[in-house]
ZAKEZA-147248 format. One line per field, with one value per residue (C-alpha): residue number from 1; residue in one letter; x negated, y negated, z. Coordinates in Angstrom, 2 decimals, decimal comma, padded with zeros to 5 digits. Layout:
N
i: NUM ...;
aa: A ...;
u: X ...;
v: Y ...;
w: Z ...;
//
This chain:
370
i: 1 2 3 4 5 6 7 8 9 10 11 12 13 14 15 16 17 18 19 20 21 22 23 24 25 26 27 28 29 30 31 32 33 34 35 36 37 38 39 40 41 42 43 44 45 46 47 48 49 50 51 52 53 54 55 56 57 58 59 60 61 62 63 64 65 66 67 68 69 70 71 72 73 74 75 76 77 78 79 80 81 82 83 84 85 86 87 88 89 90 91 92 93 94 95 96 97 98 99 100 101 102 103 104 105 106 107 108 109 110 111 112 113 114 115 116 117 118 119 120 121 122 123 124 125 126 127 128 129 130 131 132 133 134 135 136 137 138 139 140 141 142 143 144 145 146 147 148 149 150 151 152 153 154 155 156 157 158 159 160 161 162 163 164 165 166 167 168 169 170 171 172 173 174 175 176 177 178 179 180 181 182 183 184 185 186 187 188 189 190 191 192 193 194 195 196 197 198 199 200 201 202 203 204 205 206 207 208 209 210 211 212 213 214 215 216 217 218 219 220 221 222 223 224 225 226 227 228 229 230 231 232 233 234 235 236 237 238 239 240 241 242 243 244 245 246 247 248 249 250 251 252 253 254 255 256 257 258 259 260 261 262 263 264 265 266 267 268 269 270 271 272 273 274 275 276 277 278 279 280 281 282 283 284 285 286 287 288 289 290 291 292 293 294 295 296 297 298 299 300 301 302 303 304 305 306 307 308 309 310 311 312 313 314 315 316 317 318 319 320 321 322 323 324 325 326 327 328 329 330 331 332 333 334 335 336 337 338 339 340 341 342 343 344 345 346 347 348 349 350 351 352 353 354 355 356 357 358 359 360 361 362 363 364 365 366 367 368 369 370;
aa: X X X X X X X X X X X X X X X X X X X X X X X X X X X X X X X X X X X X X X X X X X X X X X X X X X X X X X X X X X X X X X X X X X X X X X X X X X X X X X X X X X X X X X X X X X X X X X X X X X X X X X X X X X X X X X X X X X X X X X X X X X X X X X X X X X X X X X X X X X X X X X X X X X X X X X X X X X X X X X X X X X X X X X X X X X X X X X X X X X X X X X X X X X X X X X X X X X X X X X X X X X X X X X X X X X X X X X X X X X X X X X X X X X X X X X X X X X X X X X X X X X X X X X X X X X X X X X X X X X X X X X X X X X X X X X X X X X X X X X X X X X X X X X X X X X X X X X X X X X X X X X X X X X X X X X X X X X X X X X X X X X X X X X X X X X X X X X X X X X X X X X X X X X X X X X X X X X X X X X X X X X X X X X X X X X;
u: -086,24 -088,48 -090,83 -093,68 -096,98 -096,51 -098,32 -096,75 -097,59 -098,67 -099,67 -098,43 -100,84 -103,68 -102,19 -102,56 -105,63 -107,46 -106,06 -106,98 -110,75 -110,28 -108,99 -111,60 -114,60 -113,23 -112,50 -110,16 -106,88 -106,28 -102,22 -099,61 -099,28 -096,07 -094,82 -091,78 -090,15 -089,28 -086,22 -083,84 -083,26 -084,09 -087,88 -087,32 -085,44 -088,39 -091,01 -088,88 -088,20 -091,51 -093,04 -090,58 -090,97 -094,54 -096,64 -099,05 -099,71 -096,95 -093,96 -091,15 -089,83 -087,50 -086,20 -084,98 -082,38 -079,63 -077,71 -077,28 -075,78 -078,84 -080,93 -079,12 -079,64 -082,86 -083,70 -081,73 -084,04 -086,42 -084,28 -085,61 -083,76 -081,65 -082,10 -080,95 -083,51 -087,22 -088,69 -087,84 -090,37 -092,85 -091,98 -091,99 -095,87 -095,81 -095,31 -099,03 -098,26 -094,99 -094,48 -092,57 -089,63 -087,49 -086,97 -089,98 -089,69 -089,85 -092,84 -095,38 -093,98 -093,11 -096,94 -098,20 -095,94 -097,02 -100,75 -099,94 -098,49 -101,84 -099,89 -101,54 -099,64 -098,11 -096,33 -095,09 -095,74 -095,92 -097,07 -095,12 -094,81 -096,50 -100,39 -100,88 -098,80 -100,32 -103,60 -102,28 -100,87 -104,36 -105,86 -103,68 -104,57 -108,14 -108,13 -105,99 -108,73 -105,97 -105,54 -103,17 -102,74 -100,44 -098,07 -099,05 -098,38 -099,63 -103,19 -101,98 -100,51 -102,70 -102,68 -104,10 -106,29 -107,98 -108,05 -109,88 -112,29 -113,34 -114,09 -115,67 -117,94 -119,45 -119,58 -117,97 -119,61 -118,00 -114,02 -113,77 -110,30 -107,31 -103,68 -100,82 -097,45 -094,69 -091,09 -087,86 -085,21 -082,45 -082,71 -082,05 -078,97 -078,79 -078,86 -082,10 -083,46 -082,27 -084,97 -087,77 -090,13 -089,49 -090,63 -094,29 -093,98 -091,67 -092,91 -095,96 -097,52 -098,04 -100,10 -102,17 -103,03 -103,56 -105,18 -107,87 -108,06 -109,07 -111,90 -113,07 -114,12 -112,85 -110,30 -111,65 -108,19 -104,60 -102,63 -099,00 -096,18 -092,33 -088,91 -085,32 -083,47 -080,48 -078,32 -077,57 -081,70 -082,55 -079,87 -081,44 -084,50 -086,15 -087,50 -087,52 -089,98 -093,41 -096,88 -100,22 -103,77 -106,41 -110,12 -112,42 -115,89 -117,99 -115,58 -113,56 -109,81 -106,31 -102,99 -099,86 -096,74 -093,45 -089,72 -086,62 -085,00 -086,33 -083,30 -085,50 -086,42 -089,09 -092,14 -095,41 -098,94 -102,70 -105,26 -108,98 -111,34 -115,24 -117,96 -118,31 -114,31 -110,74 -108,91 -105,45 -102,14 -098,56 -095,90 -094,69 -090,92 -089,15 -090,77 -093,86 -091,67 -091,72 -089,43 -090,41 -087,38 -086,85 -085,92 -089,17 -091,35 -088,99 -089,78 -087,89 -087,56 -089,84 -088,21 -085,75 -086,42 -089,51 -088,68 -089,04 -092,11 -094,29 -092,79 -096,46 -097,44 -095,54 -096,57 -100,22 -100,24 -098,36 -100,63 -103,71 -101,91 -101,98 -104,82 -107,03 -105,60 -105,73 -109,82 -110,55 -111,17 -110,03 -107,53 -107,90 -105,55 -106,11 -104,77 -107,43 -105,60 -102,35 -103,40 -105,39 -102,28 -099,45 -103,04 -102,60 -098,39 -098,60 -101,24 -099,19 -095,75 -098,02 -099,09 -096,06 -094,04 -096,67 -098,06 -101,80 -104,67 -105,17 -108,51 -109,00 -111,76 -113,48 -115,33 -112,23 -109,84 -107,31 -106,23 -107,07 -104,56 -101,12;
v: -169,56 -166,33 -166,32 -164,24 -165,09 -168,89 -169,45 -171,70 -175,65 -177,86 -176,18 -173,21 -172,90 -173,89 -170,87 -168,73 -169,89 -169,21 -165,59 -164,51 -165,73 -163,77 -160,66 -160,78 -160,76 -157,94 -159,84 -157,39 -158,50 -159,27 -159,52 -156,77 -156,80 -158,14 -156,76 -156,93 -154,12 -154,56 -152,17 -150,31 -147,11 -143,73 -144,17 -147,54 -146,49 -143,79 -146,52 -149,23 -146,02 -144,96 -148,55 -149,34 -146,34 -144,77 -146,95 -148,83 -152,30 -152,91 -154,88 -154,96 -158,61 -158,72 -156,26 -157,21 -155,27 -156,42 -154,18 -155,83 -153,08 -151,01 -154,06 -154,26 -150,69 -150,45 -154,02 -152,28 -149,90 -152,88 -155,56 -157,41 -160,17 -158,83 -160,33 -159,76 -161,38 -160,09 -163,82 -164,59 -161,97 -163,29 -166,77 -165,75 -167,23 -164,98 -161,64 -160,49 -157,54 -155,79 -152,41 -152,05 -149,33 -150,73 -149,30 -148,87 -150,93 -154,02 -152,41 -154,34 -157,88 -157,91 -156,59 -159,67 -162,16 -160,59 -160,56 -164,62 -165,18 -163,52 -160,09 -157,19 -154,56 -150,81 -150,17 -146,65 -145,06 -144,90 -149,04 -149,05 -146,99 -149,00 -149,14 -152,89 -153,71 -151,67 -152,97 -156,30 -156,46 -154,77 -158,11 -160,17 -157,83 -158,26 -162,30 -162,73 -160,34 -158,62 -154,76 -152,86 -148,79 -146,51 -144,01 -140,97 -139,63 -135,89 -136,88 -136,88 -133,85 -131,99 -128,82 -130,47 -132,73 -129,69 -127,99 -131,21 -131,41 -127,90 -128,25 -131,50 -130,07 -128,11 -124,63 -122,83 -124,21 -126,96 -126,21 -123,69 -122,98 -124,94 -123,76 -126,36 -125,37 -127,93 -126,81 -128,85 -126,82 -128,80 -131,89 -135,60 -136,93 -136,99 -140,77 -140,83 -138,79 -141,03 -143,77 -141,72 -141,66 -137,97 -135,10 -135,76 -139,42 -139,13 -135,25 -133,98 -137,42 -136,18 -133,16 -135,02 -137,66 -134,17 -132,48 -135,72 -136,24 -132,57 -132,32 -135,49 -135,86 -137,48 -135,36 -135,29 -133,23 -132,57 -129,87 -129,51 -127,59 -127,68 -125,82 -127,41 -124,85 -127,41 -128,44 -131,85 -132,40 -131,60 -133,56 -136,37 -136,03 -134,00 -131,40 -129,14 -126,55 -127,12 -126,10 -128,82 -127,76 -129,90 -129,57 -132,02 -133,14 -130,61 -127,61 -127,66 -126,48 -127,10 -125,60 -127,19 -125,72 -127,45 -126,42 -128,61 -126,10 -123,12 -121,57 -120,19 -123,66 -126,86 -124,95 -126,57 -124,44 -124,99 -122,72 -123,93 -121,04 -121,48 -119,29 -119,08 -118,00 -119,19 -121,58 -121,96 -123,43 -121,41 -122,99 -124,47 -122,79 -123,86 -120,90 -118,56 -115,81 -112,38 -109,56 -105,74 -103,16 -100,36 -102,55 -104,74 -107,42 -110,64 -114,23 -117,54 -119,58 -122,62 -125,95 -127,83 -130,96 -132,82 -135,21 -132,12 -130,77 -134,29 -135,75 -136,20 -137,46 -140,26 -141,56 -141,05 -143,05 -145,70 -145,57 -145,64 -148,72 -150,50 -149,55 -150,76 -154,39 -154,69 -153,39 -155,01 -151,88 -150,64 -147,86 -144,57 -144,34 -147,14 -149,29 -147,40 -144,05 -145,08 -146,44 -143,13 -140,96 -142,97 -142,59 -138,56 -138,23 -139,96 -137,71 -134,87 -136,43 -136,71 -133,30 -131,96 -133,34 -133,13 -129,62 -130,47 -130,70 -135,16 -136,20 -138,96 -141,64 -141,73 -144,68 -146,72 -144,93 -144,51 -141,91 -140,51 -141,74 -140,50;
w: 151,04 150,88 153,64 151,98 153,37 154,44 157,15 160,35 160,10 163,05 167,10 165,99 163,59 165,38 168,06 165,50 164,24 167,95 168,20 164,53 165,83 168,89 167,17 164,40 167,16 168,95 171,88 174,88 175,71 179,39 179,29 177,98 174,11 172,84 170,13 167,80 165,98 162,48 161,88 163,75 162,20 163,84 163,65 165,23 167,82 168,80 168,72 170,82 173,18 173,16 173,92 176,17 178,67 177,30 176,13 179,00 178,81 175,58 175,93 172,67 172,85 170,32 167,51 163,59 161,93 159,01 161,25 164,79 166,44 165,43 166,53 170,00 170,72 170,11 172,11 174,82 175,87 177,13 177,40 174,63 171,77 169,22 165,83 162,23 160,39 160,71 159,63 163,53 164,74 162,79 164,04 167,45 168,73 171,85 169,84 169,00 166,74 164,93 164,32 160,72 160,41 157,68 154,81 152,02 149,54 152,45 153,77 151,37 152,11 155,49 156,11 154,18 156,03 159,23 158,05 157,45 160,45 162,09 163,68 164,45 162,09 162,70 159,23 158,84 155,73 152,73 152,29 149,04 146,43 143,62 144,41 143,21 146,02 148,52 147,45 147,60 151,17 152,40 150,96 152,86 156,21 155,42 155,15 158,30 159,86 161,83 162,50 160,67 161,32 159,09 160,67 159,98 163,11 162,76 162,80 166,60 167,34 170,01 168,15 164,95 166,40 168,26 165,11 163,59 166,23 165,57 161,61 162,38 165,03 162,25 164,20 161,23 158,19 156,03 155,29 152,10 151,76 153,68 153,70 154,85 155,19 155,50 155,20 156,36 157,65 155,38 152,85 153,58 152,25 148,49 148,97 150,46 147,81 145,26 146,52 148,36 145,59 145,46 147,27 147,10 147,81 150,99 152,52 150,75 151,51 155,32 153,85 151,39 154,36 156,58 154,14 153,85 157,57 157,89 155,16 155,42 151,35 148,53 146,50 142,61 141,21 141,82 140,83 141,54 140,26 141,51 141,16 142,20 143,52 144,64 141,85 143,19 143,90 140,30 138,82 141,02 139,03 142,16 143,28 146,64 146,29 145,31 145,73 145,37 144,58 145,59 144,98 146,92 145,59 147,51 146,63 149,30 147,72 149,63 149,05 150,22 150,01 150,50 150,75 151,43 152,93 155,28 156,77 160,16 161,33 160,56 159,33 160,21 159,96 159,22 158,12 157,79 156,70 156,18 156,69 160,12 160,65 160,40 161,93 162,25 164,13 164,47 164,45 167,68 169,60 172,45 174,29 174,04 175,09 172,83 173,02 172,03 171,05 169,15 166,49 165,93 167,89 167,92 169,22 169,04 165,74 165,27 166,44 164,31 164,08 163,25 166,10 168,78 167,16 166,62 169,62 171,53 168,20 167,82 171,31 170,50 167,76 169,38 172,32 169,34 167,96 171,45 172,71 169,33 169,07 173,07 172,60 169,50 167,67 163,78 164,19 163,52 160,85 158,15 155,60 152,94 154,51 153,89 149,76 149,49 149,91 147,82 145,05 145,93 145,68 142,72 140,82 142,04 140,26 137,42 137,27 138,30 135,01 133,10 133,63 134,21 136,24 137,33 137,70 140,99 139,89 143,22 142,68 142,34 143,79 140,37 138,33 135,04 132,29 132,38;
//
């Protein structure tokens, strides 16, 4: 039977019962916070590494994955129990919290089981892609009165987060124009792309989430506009070039420009300009080393791979993660966060297929009429 929110019967439920009380006062942990890991994949693996060897005062105690191998090798890195079915996790009355890396369109439900079963929740994004259901499972999180943070891990990079500190501080005005630049050096498999939700659901959802982080308004209006320059992409309904417009309500405006494919390396750069200056961060390479010839002033092609260049990222926000349910404090990065930016990628589908300009209804957080 489906295990969607039911909620454990007898002592276990009293267990529970106590440590949703404790959570929802705020009350400091005194003993290492379990957790379980809820897929196995690649970002699983980095989170059950990361925990494992990283992460103070968190122990992984077991790991769920359809795909025991995947499961075992991921529970190997801290000797913790193998399973194939996530419903023992959430059974599990030792584990205080899961972290959830299986595939989207579990993300929703396995959130509002673990809300039921009174976990602390990491979910990685996006939620879902249908905004009912993210609403819904935030519901459940706020009646079990546990935390839940989203993964969107380049809130921590150092480099940003510097760069954040500096527009928030208010020393150069508030933010006129912002420039993000995201570009992957290759696509995902054509299979992935067949479920992601589409370029602006599965990449330009970091910017739109960076791009809010960094302003710190409420986006009225989305503009986007996209090319497929990859056969197989744009018979996939796709596309792998694109460029989103967004104007906040004080007049702030953001552009964000994506590529699938940027043959020199993973592209990553922000610009904030204002009236007291610009802002902005390069892209990162493996060394700051520059060489001057006859031929031109060279240096070293930014880093491949998104897992080299966020890698302090993604141990930040686990270390956010533990350090907020063992404290008693809301994370950083919240369920609201993670509904606001699915609300975003979708108004820039819209206006991508439909050539115009979507209004945001700030008030309620929904779109205009499609």
């Amino acid at each position: 039977m489906e295990a969607a929110g039911r909620r454990p019967a007898g002592p276990q439920a009293a267990w529970n019962r106590v440590h949703r009380a404790n959570r929802a006062h705020g009350r400091r942990m005194t003993t290492d916070l379990c957790i379980g890991v809820i897929g196995a994949g690649r970002i699983g693996m980095l989170h059950a590494q990361n925990l494992a060897r990283r992460i103070p005062r968190a122990r992984v105690t077991m790991v769920a994955d359809p795909r025991i191998a995947c499961a075992r090798a991921a529970a190997a890195t801290s000797a913790a129990e193998a399973v194939t079915d996530h419903r023992a996790v959430l059974d599990r009355r030792d584990i205080d919290a899961v972290v959830i890396c299986s595939s989207t369109d579990t993300h929703a439900r396995i959130l509002r089981e673990a809300a039921g079963c009174g976990k602390h929740i990491f979910c990685e994004k996006p939620i879902d892609h249908d905004l009912d259901r993210i609403r819904d499972a935030l519901q459940a999180v706020s009646a079990a009165g546990v935390r839940l943070q989203v993964g969107f891990n380049r809130r921590f990079d150092p480099d940003f987060r510097a760069l954040a500190a500096a527009v928030h501080s208010g020393r150069f005005g508030p933010p006129q124009l912002v420039r993000i630049t995201s570009r992957d050096p290759e696509p995902p498999p054509l299979e992935y792309i067949k479920v992601s939700g589409g370029l602006f659901m599965d990449m330009s959802i970091h910017d739109l989430d960076m791009a809010r982080y960094l302003v710190q308004d409420q986006v009225v209006e989305v503009y986007a506009t996209g090319s497929a320059y990859d056969a197989a992409i744009a018979a996939a309904g796709d596309v792998d070039t694109a460029l989103i417009v967004l104007r906040f309500a004080h007049g702030t405006l953001c552009a964000i420009d994506n590529s699938r494919r940027a043959v020199y390396g993973y592209d990553q750069r922000l610009e904030v300009f204002g009236a007291g200056g610009c802002l902005g961060v390069p892209n990162r390479t493996s060394t700051r080393v520059e060489h001057w010839d006859v031929s031109g002033q060279h240096r070293e092609r930014p880093l491949h791979f998104f897992l080299e260049r966020y890698q302090e990222s993604y141990i930040a926000e686990m270390q956010e993660f533990v350090d907020c349910v063992r404290l008693g404090r809301e994370p950083e990065v919240t369920g609201m966060d993670g509904l606001q930016a699915v609300l975003l990628a979708h108004a820039a589908s819209i206006s991508c297929a439909q050539s115009r300009a979507v209004r945001i209804d700030t008030a309620t957080a929904r779109l205009d009429a499609a």
